[in-house]
N, C-alpha and C positions, 0 to 999 in steps of 0.2 A: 078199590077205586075211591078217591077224595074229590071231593068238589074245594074249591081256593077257600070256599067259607070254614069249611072245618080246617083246615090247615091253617088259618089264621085264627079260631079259633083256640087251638093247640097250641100255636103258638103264643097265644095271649097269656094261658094255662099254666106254660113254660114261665114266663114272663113274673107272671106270679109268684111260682116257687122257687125263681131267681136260678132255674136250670139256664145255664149258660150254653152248653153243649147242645140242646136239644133247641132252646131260642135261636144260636147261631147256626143249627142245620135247616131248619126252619123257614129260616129268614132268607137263608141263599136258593129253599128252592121256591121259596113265595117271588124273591123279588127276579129268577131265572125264570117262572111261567109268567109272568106281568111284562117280563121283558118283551121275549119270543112273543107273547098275546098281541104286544104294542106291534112286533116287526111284522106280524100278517096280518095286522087288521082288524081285529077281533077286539072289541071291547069286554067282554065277559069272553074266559078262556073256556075252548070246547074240552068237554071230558078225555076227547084223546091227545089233545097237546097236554093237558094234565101229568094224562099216563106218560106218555114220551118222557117229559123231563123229568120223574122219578124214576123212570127205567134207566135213564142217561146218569143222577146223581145217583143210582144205586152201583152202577158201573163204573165209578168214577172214585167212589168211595172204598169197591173192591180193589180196586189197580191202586189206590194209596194203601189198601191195608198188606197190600202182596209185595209194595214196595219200600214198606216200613222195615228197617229191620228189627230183630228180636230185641237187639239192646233197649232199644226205644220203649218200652212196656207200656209208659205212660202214656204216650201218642196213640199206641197200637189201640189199648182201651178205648182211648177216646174213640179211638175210627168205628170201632166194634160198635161202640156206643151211636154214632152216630148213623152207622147202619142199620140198627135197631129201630131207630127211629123214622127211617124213612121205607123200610121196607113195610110199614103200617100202612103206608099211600100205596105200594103195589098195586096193578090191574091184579085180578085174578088169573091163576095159570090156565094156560088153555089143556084140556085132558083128551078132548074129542076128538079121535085121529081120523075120522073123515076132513075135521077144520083145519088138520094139523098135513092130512095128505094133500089138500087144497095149498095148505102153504108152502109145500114144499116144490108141490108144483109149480107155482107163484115163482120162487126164487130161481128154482131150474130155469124156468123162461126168463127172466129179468137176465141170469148171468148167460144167457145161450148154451147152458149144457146139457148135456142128453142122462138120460137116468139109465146110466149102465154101472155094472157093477169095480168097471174100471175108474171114473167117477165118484165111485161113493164116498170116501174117505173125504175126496173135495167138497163133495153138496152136503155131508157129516160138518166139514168146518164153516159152510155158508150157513147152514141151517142155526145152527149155534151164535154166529156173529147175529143175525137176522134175528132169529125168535126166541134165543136161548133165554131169555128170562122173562118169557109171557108162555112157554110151553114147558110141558114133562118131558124133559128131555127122552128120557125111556121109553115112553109111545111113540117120541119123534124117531127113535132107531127102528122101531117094530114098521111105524109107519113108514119109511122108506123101503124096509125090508120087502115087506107088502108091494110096492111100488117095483122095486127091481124084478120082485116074484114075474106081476103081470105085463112087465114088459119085456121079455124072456118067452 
């Protein structure tokens, strides 16, 4: 978890050692949370729209490095690199699968589906789109698991 000051901080850092890669990752997600800050209101951004837009530019960074081809190496790098540098802002994972059954429940209800084991594979791909990069994924399977147990 970053607050906008250390990230502009970092970016000043960049800036210094004339890192281009790490200034222009930087920059798009300082000037993407000041954006979003301005669209709801917020003069000083809360720590969860923080997190939001590094979750979102870390997913976003994925899906161009998946869509890079191999020829490209030089790009690919860049992206890798540029992933590196934003997954330093990450929230922390969530591990606690009581927080993690709470959310799965969460989502069950939001999408109106029932925790049966007919289901799972679908609230497996919700749970993923949803939490996939703020949980362990692997307690999120156990902690379903758990879940179909007691409702059975």
């Amino acid at each position: 978890m970053a607050a906008l000051k250390e990230i502009e901080y970092d970016y000043e850092a960049a800036k210094k050692k004339n890192n281009r890669i790490k200034m222009t990752t930087l920059s798009k997600l300082m000037t993407e949370i000041k954006v979003l800050s301005a669209k709801k209101g917020f003069s000083d951004p809360p720590q969860q729209l923080i997190d939001a837009v590094v979750i979102q530019q870390v997913r976003r960074t994925k899906s161009s490095i998946l869509a890079c081809p191999v020829s490209k190496s030089k790009t690919l790098k860049n992206y890798y690199k540029e992933l590196s540098y934003l997954t330093i802002y990450m929230p922390p994972i969530i591990t606690n699968k009581e927080a993690i059954k709470q959310g799965i429940l969460k989502i069950a209800d939001k999408y109106n589906m029932l925790i049966t084991p007919e289901n799972k594979q679908e609230l497996m791909y919700k749970i993923t789109n949803v939490l996939g990069e703020r949980v362990d994924m692997r307690i999120a399977a156990v902690a379903l698991e758990e879940l179909l147990d007691e409702t059975e």
